[in-house]
PyMOL CGO cylinders between C-alpha atoms (Angstrom):
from pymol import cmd
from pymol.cgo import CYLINDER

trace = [
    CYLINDER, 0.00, 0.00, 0.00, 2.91, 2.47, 0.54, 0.3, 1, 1, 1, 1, 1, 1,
    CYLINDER, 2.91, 2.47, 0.54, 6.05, 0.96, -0.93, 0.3, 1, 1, 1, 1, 1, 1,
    CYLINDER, 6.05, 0.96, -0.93, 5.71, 2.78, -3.64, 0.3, 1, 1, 1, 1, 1, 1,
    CYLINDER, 5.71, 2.78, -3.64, 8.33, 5.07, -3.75, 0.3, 1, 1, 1, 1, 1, 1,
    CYLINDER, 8.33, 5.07, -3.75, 6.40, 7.58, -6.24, 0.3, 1, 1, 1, 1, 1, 1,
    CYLINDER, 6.40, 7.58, -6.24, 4.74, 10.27, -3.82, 0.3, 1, 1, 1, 1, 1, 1,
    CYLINDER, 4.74, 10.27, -3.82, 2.20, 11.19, -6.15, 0.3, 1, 1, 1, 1, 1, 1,
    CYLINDER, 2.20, 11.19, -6.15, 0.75, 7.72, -6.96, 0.3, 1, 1, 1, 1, 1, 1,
    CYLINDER, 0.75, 7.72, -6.96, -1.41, 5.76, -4.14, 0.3, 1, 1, 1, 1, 1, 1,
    CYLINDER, -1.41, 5.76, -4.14, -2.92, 2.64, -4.41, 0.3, 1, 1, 1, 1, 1, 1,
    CYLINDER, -2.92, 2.64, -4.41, -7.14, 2.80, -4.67, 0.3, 1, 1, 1, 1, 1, 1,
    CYLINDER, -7.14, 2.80, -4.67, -7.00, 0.93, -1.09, 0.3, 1, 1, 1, 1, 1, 1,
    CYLINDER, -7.00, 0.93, -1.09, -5.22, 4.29, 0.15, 0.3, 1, 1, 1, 1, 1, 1,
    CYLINDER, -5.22, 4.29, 0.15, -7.11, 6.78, -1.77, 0.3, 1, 1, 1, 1, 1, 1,
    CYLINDER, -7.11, 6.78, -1.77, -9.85, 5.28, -0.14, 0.3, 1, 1, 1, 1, 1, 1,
    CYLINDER, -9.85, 5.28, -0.14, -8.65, 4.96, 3.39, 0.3, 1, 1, 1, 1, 1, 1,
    CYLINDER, -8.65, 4.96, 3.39, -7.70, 8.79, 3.05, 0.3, 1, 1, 1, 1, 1, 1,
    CYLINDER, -7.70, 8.79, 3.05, -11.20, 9.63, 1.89, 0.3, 1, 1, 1, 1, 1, 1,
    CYLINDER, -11.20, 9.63, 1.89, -12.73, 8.27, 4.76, 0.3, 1, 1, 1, 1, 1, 1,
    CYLINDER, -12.73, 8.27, 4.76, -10.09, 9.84, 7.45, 0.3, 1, 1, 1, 1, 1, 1,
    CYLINDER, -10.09, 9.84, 7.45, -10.93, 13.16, 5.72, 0.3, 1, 1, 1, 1, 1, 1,
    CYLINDER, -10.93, 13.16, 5.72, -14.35, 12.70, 6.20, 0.3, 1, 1, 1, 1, 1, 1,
    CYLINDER, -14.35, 12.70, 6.20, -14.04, 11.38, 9.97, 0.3, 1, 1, 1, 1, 1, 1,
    CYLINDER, -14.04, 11.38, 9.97, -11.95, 14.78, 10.73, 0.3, 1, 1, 1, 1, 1, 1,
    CYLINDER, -11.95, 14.78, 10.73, -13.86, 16.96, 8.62, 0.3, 1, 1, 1, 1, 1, 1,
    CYLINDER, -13.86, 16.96, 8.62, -16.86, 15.94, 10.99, 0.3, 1, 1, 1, 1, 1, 1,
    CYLINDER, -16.86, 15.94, 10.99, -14.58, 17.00, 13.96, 0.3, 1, 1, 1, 1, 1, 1,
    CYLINDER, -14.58, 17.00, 13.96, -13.89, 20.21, 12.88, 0.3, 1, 1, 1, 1, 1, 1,
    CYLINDER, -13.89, 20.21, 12.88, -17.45, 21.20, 12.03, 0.3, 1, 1, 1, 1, 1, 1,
    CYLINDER, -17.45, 21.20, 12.03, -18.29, 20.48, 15.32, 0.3, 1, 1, 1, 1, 1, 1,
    CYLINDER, -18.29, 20.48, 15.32, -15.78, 22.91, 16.49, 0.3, 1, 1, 1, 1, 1, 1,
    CYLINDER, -15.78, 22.91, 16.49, -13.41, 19.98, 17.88, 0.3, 1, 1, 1, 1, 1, 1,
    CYLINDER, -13.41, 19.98, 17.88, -9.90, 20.80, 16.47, 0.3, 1, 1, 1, 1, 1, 1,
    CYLINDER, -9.90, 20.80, 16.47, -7.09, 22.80, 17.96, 0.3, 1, 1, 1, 1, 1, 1,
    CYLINDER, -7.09, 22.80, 17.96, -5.23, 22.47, 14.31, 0.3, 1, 1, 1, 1, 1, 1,
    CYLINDER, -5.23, 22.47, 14.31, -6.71, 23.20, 10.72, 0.3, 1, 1, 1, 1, 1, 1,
    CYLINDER, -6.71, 23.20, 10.72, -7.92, 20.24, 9.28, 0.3, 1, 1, 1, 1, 1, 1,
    CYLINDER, -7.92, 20.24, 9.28, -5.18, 19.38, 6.63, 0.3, 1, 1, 1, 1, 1, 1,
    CYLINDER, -5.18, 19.38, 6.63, -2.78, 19.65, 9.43, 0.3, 1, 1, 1, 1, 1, 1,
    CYLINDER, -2.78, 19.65, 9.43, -4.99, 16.93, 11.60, 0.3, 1, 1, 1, 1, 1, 1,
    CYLINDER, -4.99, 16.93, 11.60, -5.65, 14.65, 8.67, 0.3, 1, 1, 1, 1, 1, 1,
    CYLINDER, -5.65, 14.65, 8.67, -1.67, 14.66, 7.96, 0.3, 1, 1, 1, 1, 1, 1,
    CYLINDER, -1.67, 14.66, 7.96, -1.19, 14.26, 11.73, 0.3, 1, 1, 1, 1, 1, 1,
    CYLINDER, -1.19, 14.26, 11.73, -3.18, 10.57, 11.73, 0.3, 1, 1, 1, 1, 1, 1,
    CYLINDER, -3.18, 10.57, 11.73, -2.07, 9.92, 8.58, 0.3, 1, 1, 1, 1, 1, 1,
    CYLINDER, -2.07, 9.92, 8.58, 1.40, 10.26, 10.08, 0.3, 1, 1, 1, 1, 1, 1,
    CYLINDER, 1.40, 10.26, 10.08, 1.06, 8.55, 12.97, 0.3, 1, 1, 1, 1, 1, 1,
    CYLINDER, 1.06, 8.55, 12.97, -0.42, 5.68, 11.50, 0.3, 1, 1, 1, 1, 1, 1,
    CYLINDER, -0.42, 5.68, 11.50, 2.08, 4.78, 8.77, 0.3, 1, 1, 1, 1, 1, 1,
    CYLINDER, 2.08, 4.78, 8.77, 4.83, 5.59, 11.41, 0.3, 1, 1, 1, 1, 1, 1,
    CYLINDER, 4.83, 5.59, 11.41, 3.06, 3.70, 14.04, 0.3, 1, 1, 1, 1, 1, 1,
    CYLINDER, 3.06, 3.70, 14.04, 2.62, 0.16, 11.42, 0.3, 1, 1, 1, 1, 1, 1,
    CYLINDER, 2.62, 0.16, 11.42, 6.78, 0.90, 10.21, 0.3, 1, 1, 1, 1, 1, 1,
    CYLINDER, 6.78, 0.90, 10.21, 8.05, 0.99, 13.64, 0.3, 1, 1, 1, 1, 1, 1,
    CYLINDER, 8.05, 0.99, 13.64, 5.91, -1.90, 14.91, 0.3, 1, 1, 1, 1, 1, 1,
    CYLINDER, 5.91, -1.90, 14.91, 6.66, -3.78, 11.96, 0.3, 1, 1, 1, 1, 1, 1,
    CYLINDER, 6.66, -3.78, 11.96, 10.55, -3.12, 12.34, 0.3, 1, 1, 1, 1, 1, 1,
    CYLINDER, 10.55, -3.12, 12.34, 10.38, -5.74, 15.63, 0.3, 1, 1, 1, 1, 1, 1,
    CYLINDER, 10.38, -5.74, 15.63, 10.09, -9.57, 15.79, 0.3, 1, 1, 1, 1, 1, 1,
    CYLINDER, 10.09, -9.57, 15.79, 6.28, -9.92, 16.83, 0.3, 1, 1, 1, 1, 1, 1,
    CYLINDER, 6.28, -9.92, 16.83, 7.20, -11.34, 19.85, 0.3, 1, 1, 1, 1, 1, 1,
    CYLINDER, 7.20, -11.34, 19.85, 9.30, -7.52, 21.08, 0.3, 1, 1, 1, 1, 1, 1,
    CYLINDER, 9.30, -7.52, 21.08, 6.30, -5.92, 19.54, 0.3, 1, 1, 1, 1, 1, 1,
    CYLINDER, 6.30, -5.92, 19.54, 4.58, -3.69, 22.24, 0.3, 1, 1, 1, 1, 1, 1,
    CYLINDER, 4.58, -3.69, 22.24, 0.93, -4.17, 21.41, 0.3, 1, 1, 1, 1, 1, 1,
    CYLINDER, 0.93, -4.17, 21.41, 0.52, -0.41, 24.28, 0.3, 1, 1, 1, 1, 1, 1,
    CYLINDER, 0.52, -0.41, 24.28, 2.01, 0.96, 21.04, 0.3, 1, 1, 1, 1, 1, 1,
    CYLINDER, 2.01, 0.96, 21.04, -1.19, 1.70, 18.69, 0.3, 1, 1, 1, 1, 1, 1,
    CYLINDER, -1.19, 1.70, 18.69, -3.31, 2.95, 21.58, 0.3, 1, 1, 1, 1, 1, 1,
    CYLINDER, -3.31, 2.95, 21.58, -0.45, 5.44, 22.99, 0.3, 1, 1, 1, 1, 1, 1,
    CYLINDER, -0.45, 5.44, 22.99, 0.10, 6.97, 19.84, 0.3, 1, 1, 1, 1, 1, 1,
    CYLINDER, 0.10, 6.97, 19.84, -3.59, 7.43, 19.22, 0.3, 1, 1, 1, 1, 1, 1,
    CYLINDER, -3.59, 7.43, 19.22, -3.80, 9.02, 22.50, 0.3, 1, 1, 1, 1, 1, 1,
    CYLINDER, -3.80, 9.02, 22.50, -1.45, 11.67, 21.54, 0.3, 1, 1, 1, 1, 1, 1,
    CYLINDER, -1.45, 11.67, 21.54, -2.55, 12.88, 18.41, 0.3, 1, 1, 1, 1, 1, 1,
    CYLINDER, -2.55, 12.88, 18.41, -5.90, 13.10, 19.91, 0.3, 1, 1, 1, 1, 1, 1,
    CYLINDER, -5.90, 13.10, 19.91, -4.38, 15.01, 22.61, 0.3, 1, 1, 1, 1, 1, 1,
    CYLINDER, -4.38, 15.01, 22.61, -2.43, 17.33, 19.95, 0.3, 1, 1, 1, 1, 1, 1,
    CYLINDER, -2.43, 17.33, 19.95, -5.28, 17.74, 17.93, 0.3, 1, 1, 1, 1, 1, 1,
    CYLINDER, -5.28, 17.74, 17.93, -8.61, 17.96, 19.86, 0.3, 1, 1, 1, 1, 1, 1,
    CYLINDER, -8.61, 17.96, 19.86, -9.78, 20.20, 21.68, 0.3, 1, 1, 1, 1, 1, 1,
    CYLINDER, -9.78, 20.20, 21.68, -11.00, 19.23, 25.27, 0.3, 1, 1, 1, 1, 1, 1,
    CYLINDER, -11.00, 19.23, 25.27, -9.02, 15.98, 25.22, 0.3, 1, 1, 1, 1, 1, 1,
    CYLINDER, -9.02, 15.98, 25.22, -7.43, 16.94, 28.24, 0.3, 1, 1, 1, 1, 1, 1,
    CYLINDER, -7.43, 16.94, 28.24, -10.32, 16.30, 30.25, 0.3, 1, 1, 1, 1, 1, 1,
    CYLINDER, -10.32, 16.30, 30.25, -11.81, 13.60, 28.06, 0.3, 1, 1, 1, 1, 1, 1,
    CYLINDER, -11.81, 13.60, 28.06, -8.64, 11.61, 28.00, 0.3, 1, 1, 1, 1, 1, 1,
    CYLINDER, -8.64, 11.61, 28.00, -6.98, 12.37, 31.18, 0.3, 1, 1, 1, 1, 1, 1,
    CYLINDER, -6.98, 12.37, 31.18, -4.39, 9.66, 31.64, 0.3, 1, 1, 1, 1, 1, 1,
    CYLINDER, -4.39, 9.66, 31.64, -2.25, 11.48, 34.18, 0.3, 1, 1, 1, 1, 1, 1,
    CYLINDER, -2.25, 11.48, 34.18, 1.60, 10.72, 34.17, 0.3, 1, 1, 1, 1, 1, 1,
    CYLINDER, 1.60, 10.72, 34.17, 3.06, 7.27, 33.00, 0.3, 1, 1, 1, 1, 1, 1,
    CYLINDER, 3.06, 7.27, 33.00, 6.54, 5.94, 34.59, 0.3, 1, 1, 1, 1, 1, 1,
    CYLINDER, 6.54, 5.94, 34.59, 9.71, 6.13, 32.85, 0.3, 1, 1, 1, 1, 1, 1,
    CYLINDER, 9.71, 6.13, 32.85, 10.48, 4.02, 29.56, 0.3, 1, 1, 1, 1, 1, 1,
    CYLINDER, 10.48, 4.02, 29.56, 13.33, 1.71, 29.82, 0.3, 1, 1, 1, 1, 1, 1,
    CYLINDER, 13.33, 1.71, 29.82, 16.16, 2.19, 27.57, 0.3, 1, 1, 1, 1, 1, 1,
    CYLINDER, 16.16, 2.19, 27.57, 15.99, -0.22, 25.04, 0.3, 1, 1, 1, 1, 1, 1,
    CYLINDER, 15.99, -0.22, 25.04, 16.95, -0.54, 21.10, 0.3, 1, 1, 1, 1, 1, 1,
    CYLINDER, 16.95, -0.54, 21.10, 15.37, 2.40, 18.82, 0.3, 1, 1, 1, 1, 1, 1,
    CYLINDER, 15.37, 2.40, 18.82, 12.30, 0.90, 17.27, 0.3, 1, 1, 1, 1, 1, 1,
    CYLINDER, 12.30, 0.90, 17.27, 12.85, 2.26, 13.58, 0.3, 1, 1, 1, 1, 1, 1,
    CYLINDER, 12.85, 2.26, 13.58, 16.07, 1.03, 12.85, 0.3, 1, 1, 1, 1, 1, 1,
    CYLINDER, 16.07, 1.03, 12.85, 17.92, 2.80, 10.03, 0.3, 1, 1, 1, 1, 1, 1,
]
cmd.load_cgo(trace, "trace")
Protein backbone atom coordinates (compact mmCIF):
# COMPACT_ATOMS: atom_id res chain seq x y z
CA UNK A 1 0.00 0.00 0.00
CA UNK A 2 2.91 2.47 0.54
CA UNK A 3 6.05 0.96 -0.93
CA UNK A 4 5.71 2.78 -3.64
CA UNK A 5 8.33 5.07 -3.75
CA UNK A 6 6.40 7.58 -6.24
CA UNK A 7 4.74 10.27 -3.82
CA UNK A 8 2.20 11.19 -6.15
CA UNK A 9 0.75 7.72 -6.96
CA UNK A 10 -1.41 5.76 -4.14
CA UNK A 11 -2.92 2.64 -4.41
CA UNK A 12 -7.14 2.80 -4.67
CA UNK A 13 -7.00 0.93 -1.09
CA UNK A 14 -5.22 4.29 0.15
CA UNK A 15 -7.11 6.78 -1.77
CA UNK A 16 -9.85 5.28 -0.14
CA UNK A 17 -8.65 4.96 3.39
CA UNK A 18 -7.70 8.79 3.05
CA UNK A 19 -11.20 9.63 1.89
CA UNK A 20 -12.73 8.27 4.76
CA UNK A 21 -10.09 9.84 7.45
CA UNK A 22 -10.93 13.16 5.72
CA UNK A 23 -14.35 12.70 6.20
CA UNK A 24 -14.04 11.38 9.97
CA UNK A 25 -11.95 14.78 10.73
CA UNK A 26 -13.86 16.96 8.62
CA UNK A 27 -16.86 15.94 10.99
CA UNK A 28 -14.58 17.00 13.96
CA UNK A 29 -13.89 20.21 12.88
CA UNK A 30 -17.45 21.20 12.03
CA UNK A 31 -18.29 20.48 15.32
CA UNK A 32 -15.78 22.91 16.49
CA UNK A 33 -13.41 19.98 17.88
CA UNK A 34 -9.90 20.80 16.47
CA UNK A 35 -7.09 22.80 17.96
CA UNK A 36 -5.23 22.47 14.31
CA UNK A 37 -6.71 23.20 10.72
CA UNK A 38 -7.92 20.24 9.28
CA UNK A 39 -5.18 19.38 6.63
CA UNK A 40 -2.78 19.65 9.43
CA UNK A 41 -4.99 16.93 11.60
CA UNK A 42 -5.65 14.65 8.67
CA UNK A 43 -1.67 14.66 7.96
CA UNK A 44 -1.19 14.26 11.73
CA UNK A 45 -3.18 10.57 11.73
CA UNK A 46 -2.07 9.92 8.58
CA UNK A 47 1.40 10.26 10.08
CA UNK A 48 1.06 8.55 12.97
CA UNK A 49 -0.42 5.68 11.50
CA UNK A 50 2.08 4.78 8.77
CA UNK A 51 4.83 5.59 11.41
CA UNK A 52 3.06 3.70 14.04
CA UNK A 53 2.62 0.16 11.42
CA UNK A 54 6.78 0.90 10.21
CA UNK A 55 8.05 0.99 13.64
CA UNK A 56 5.91 -1.90 14.91
CA UNK A 57 6.66 -3.78 11.96
CA UNK A 58 10.55 -3.12 12.34
CA UNK A 59 10.38 -5.74 15.63
CA UNK A 60 10.09 -9.57 15.79
CA UNK A 61 6.28 -9.92 16.83
CA UNK A 62 7.20 -11.34 19.85
CA UNK A 63 9.30 -7.52 21.08
CA UNK A 64 6.30 -5.92 19.54
CA UNK A 65 4.58 -3.69 22.24
CA UNK A 66 0.93 -4.17 21.41
CA UNK A 67 0.52 -0.41 24.28
CA UNK A 68 2.01 0.96 21.04
CA UNK A 69 -1.19 1.70 18.69
CA UNK A 70 -3.31 2.95 21.58
CA UNK A 71 -0.45 5.44 22.99
CA UNK A 72 0.10 6.97 19.84
CA UNK A 73 -3.59 7.43 19.22
CA UNK A 74 -3.80 9.02 22.50
CA UNK A 75 -1.45 11.67 21.54
CA UNK A 76 -2.55 12.88 18.41
CA UNK A 77 -5.90 13.10 19.91
CA UNK A 78 -4.38 15.01 22.61
CA UNK A 79 -2.43 17.33 19.95
CA UNK A 80 -5.28 17.74 17.93
CA UNK A 81 -8.61 17.96 19.86
CA UNK A 82 -9.78 20.20 21.68
CA UNK A 83 -11.00 19.23 25.27
CA UNK A 84 -9.02 15.98 25.22
CA UNK A 85 -7.43 16.94 28.24
CA UNK A 86 -10.32 16.30 30.25
CA UNK A 87 -11.81 13.60 28.06
CA UNK A 88 -8.64 11.61 28.00
CA UNK A 89 -6.98 12.37 31.18
CA UNK A 90 -4.39 9.66 31.64
CA UNK A 91 -2.25 11.48 34.18
CA UNK A 92 1.60 10.72 34.17
CA UNK A 93 3.06 7.27 33.00
CA UNK A 94 6.54 5.94 34.59
CA UNK A 95 9.71 6.13 32.85
CA UNK A 96 10.48 4.02 29.56
CA UNK A 97 13.33 1.71 29.82
CA UNK A 98 16.16 2.19 27.57
CA UNK A 99 15.99 -0.22 25.04
CA UNK A 100 16.95 -0.54 21.10
CA UNK A 101 15.37 2.40 18.82
CA UNK A 102 12.30 0.90 17.27
CA UNK A 103 12.85 2.26 13.58
CA UNK A 104 16.07 1.03 12.85
CA UNK A 105 17.92 2.80 10.03
Amino acid sequence: MYGDPEPDQRSAAADAALRILDARIHEVAAAGGLRVDEQLAVDMVHAAGCGTVLALLAHPAERRDPRLSDAIFEAVIAAIATGSDDRHGAGPVPAATPSEPICQT
